[in-house]
DRENDO-1510 file (C-alpha; in Angstrom, 1 decimal, always signed):
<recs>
REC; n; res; u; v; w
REC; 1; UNK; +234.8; +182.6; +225.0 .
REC; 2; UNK; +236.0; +183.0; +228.6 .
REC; 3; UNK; +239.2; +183.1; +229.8 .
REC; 4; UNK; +240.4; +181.4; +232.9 .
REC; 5; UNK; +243.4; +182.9; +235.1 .
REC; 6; UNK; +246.8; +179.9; +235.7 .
REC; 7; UNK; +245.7; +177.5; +238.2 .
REC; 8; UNK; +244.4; +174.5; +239.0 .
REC; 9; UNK; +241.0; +174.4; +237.7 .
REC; 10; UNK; +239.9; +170.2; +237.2 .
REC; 11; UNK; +237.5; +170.1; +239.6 .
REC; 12; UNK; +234.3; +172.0; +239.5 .
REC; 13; UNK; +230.7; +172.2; +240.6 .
REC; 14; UNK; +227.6; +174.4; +240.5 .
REC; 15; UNK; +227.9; +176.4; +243.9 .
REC; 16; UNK; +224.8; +178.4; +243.4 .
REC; 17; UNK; +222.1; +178.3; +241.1 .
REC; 18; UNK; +218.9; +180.3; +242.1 .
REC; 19; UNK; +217.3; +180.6; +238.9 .
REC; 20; UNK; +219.0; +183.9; +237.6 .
REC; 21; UNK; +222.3; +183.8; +238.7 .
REC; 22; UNK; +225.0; +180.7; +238.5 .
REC; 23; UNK; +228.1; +180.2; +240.3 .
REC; 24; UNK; +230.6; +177.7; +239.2 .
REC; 25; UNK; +233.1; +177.1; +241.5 .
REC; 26; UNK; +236.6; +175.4; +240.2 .
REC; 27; UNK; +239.9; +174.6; +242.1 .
REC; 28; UNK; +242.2; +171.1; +242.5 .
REC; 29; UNK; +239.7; +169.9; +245.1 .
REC; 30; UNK; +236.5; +171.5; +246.5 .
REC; 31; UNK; +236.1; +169.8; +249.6 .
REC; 32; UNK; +237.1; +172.8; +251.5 .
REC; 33; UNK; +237.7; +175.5; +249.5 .
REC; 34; UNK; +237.9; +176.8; +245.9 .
REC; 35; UNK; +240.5; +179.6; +244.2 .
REC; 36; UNK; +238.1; +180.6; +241.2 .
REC; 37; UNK; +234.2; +181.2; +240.7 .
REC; 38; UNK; +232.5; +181.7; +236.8 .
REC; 39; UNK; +229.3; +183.9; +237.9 .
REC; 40; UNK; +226.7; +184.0; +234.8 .
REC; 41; UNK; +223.8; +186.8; +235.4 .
REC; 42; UNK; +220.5; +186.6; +234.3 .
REC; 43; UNK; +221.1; +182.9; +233.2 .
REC; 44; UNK; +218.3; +182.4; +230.2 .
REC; 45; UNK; +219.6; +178.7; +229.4 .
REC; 46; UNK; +221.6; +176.4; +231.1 .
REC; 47; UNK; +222.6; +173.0; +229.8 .
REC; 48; UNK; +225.6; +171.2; +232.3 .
REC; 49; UNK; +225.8; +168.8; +235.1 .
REC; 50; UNK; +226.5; +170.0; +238.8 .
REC; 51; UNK; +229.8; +168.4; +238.8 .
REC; 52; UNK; +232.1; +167.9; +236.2 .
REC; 53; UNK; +236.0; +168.0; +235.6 .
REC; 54; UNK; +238.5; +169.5; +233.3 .
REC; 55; UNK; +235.9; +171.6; +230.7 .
REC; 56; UNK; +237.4; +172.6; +227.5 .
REC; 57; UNK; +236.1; +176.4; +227.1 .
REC; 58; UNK; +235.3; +177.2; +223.4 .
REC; 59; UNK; +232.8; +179.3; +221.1 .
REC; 60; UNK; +229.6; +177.8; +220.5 .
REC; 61; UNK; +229.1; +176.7; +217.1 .
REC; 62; UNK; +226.4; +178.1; +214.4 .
REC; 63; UNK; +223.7; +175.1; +215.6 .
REC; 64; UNK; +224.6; +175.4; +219.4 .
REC; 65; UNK; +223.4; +179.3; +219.0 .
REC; 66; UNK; +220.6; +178.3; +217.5 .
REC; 67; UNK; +219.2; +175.5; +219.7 .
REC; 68; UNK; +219.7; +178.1; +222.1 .
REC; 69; UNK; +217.4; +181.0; +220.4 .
REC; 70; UNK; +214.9; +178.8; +219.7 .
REC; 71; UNK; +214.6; +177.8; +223.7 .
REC; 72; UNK; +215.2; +181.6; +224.3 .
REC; 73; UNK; +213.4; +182.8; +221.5 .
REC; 74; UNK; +216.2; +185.6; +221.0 .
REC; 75; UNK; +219.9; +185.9; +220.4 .
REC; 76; UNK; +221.4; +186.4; +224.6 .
REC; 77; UNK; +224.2; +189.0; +224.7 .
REC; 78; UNK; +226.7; +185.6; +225.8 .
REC; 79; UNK; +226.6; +182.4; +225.2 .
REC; 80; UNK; +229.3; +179.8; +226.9 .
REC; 81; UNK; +230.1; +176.7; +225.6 .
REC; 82; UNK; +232.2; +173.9; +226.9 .
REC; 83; UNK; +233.1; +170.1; +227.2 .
REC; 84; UNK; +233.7; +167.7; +229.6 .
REC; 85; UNK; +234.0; +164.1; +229.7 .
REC; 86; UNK; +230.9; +162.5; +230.1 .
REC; 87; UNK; +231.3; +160.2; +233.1 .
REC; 88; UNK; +230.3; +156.8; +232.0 .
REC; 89; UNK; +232.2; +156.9; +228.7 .
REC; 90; UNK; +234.8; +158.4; +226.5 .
REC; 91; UNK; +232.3; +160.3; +224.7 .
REC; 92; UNK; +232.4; +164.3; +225.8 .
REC; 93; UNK; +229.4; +165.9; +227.2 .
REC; 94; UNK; +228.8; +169.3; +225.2 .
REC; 95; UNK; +227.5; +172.1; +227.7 .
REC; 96; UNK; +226.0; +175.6; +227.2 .
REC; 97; UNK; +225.0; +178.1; +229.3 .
REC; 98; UNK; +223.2; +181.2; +228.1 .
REC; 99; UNK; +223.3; +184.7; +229.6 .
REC; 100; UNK; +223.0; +188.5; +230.1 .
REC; 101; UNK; +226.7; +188.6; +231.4 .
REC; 102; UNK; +229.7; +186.2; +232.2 .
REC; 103; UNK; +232.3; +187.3; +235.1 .
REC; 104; UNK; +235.9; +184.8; +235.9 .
REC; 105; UNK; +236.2; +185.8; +239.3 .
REC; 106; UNK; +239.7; +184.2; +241.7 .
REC; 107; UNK; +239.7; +184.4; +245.2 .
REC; 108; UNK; +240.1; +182.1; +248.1 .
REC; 109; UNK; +236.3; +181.2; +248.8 .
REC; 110; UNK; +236.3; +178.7; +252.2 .
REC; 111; UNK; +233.3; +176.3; +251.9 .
REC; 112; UNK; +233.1; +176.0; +255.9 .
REC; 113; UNK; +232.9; +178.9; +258.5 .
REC; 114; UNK; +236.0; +180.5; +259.4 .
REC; 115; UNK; +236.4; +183.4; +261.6 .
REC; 116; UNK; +239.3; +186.3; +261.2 .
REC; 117; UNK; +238.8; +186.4; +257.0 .
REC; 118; UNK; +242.5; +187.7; +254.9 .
REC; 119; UNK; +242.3; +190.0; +252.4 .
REC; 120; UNK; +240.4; +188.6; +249.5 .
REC; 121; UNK; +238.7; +185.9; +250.8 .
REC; 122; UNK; +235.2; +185.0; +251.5 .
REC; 123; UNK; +232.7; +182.1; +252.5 .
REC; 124; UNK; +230.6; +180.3; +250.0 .
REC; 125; UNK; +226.8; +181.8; +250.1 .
REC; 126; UNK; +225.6; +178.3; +251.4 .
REC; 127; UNK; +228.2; +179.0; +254.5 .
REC; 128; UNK; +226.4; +180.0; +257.9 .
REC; 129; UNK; +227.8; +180.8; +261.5 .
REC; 130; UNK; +227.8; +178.0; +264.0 .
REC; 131; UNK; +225.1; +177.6; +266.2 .
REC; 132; UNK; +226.1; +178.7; +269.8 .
</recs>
């Protein structure tokens, strides 16, 4: 199970997915700017929405491992597991994400351009220079 660092963490969102590697992005509002990123490498399954709020981290459980070997056809080195309220109910939405690796990574990441970055912070990889 990962850990997650103090902070605000409600909000979150799939940043970057490009079919290997996924970003999830958390903070108390993403509309500029997040404080922490989950980055999964070598994703093998992935079962989540793009947006969610509050997840509950947890171990998977024996039948959430193996609907995932039978999709990956082997046992992945780590396997994440969550909820989250589903958003038209009170039900909660399970989620799993399958993997080589799993890295908590904090840091000030702006979602717009911004010249004259501090130490420690960066742009999200969607984030391009103004045209001039």
């Amino acid at each position: 199970m990962i850990e997650l660092p103090e902070g605000s963490w409600w909000d979150w969102d799939a940043l970057h997915f490009d079919g290997s590697q996924l970003r999830l992005a958390a903070g108390h509002d993403l509309t500029y700017h997040h404080g922490l990123e989950v980055v999964f490498t070598d994703v093998a399954y992935l079962a989540c929405p793009t947006r969610f709020r509050d997840p509950r981290f947890r171990e998977p459980t024996l039948d959430e491992c193996a609907l995932v070997r039978r999709h990956v056809g082997e046992e992945p080195p780590v396997i994440v597991a969550f909820d989250v309220d589903a958003p038209a109910g009170a039900e909660l939405l399970t989620c799993l994400v399958a993997a080589e690796s799993v890295e908590v990574v904090p840091g000030l990441v702006y979602r717009y351009w911004r010249d004259n970055l501090a130490a420690g912070e960066r742009l999200a990889p969607h984030v391009r220079p103004p045209s001039r």
